[in-house]
N, C-alpha and C positions, 0 to 999 in steps of 0.2 A: 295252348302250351300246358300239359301238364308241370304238374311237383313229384317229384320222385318220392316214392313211398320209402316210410321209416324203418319198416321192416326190412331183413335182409331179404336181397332180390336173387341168390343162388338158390337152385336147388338139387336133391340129390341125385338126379342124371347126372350132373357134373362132378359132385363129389359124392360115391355111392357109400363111402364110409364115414361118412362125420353125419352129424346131427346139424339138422338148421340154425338151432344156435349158436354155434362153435363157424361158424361159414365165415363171419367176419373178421375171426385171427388171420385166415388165411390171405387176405387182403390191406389188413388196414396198413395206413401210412405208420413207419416209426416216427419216432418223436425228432421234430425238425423244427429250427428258429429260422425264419418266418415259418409259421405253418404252413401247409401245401394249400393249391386250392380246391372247390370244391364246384363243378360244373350248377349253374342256375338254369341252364338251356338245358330241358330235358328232352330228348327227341330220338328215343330209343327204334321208333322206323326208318332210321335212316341210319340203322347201326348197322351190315351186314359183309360177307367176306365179296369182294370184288371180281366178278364174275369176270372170267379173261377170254372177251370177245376177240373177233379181228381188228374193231376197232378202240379198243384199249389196247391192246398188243402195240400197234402202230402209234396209236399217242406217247406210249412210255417211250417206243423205241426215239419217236421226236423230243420228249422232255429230257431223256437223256443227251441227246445229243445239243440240246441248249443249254442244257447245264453245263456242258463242255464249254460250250461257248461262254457263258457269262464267266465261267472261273478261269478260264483262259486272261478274259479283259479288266475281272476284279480283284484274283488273287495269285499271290506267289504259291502255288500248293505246291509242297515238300508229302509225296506221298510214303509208305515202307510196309514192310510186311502182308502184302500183296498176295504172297505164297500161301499166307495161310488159311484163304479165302476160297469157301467152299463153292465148287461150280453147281452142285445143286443143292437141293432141302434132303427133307427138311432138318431145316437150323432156325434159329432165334438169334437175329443180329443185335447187339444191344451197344446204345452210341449213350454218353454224355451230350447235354445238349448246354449250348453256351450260347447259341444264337442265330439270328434269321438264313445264316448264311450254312449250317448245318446239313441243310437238305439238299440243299446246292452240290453244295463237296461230296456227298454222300453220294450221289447220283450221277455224279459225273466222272469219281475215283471207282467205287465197285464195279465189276468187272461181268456182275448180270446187275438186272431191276428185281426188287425185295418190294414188295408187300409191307408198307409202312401203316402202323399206327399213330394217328393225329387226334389231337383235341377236335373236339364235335363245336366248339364255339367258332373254328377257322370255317365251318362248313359256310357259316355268316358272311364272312371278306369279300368285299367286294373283287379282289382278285385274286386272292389262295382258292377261296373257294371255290372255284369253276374249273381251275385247274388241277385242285386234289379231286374234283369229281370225274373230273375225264382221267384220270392219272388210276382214280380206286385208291381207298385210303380205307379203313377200319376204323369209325370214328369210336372213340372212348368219350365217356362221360367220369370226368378226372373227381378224385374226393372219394370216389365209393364203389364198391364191388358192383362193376357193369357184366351182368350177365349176357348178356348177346354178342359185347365186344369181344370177351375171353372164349365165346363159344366159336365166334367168327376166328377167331385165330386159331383156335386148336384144330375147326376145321382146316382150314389153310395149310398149316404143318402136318397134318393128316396125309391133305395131297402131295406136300413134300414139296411142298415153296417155303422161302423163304422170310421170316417175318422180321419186321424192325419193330423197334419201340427204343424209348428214353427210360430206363427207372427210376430216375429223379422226378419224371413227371412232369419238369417243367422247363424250362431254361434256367438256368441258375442263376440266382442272387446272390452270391458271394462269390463268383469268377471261381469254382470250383467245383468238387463234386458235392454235392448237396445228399443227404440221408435216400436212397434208396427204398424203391418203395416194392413190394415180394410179388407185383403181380409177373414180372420177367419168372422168378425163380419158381411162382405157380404153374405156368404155362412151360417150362422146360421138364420139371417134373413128371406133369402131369402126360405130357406129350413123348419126352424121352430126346427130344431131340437135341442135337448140336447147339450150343453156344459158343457165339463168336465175339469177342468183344472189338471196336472198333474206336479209337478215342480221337478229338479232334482239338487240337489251339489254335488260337487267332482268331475264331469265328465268332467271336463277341460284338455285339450289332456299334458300340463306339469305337473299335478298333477296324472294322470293316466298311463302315458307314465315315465313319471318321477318313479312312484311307481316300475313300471315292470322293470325298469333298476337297481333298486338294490335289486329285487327278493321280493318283498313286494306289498302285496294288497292293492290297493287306500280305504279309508272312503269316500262311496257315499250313498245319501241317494233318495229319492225318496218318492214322498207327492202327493196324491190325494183329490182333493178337493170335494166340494159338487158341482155338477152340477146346472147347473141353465139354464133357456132360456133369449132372450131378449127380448124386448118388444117393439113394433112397435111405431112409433112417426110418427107426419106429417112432420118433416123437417127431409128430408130423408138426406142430410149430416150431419143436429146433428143426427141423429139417428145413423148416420155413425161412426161418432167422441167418440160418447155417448157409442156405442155399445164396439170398439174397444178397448175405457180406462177401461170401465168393467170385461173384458176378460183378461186386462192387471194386473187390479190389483188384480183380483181373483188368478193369478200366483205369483202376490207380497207378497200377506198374504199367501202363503205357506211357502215363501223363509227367510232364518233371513236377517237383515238387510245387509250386506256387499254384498246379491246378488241382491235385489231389484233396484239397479240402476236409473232409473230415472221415477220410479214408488214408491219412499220409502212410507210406510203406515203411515201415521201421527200418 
């Protein structure tokens, strides 16, 4: 197992107008209580964009349709905004993540299979991991500007699939949205594509977990927004800052207020 090197790991193929120095504004975490985390599993050969055999074709088409199935038996899903969900790429879907049950709803309410971005530590699990590997995932190595993962996605969007990811990064710790983090508003920038925001309640692993322990289905709901692009500026960190709180509160005006967090909609 390697340690990931200190230095920054972009370079100017990816961004042919900045300097290697300056690589890291356009990535780091803002400032967030708890601070985010920072990937110790470093396994950058296992970073790449998910090649779509016949046989990953047919696994998604079955994982979605057991996602149906589980969310059928463990939650009340209240779905909306359906309409405004694009039938193809490329777009960059971007969800709030609140809890295990996340990927579920996501997969079983969207209307095709997206190209999701996961933590490279699930690659470990003894059971996420087998089924994000037949499923195709983008692993990230979370903390730090992963060059092969933002390459595998921009590939992706390139081909004009669709891609998911969390900006918060992580599940949330305060049952809200938690500080955003600019690799979404990197990779829509840089790529041009569509953003979709997608926001979720009730999928909190004590409200869900909690439900199934006394044989009752959780109230989760699920809200699609209107897409939008972003809009290029000459001050590439505000455009950076600009882009990412856009995307942030595009997911806040979905949510009622007790999930908007530190994004509340005045």
């Amino acid at each position: 197992m390697r340690r990931a090197r200190t230095m920054p790991i972009w370079s100017c193929v990816i961004l042919p107008d900045c300097c290697r120095r300056n690589i890291a504004a356009y990535m780091r975490n803002q400032p967030s209580s708890p601070p985010k985390p920072v990937t110790e599993w470093w396994r950058p050969d296992l970073v790449m964009l998910p090649e779509l055999t016949f046989a990953r074709r047919s696994f998604r088409v079955f994982a979605r349709g057991l996602a149906k199935l589980i969310t059928f038996f463990t939650m009340k899903a209240t779905v909306s905004g359906m309409e405004n969900f694009p039938q193809h790429g490329p777009a960059l879907v971007v969800i709030n993540h609140l809890g295990d049950a996340d990927a579920v709803l996501l997969a079983a309410s969207l209307p095709v299979t997206i190209d999701g971005m996961g933590k490279i530590e699930l690659n470990g699990h003894w059971l996420v991991g087998p089924v994000f590997r037949a499923y195709g995932v983008i692993w990230v190595h979370r903390g730090r500007p992963d060059r092969k993962a933002i390459r595998a996605a921009l590939d992706g969007l390139a081909q004009g699939r669709i891609v998911g990811l969390a900006p918060e990064g992580r599940q949330s710790l305060i049952h809200g949205l938690e500080e955003g983090n600019e690799g979404a508003a990197f990779l829509a920038l840089k790529s041009g594509a569509l953003i979709v925001p997608v926001a979720m309640t009730g999928t909190e692993n004590e409200n869900v977990y909690g439900h199934l322990r006394r044989w009752r289905r959780a109230r989760v709901t699920l809200s699609v927004g209107k897409p939008f692009h972003l809009e290029e500026q000459a001050d590439r960190q505000k455009m950076m800052w600009e882009g990412t709180r856009q995307i942030m509160e595009s997911l806040a005006s979905l949510l009622p207020e007790s999930y908007q967090g530190s994004y509340k909609v005045k």
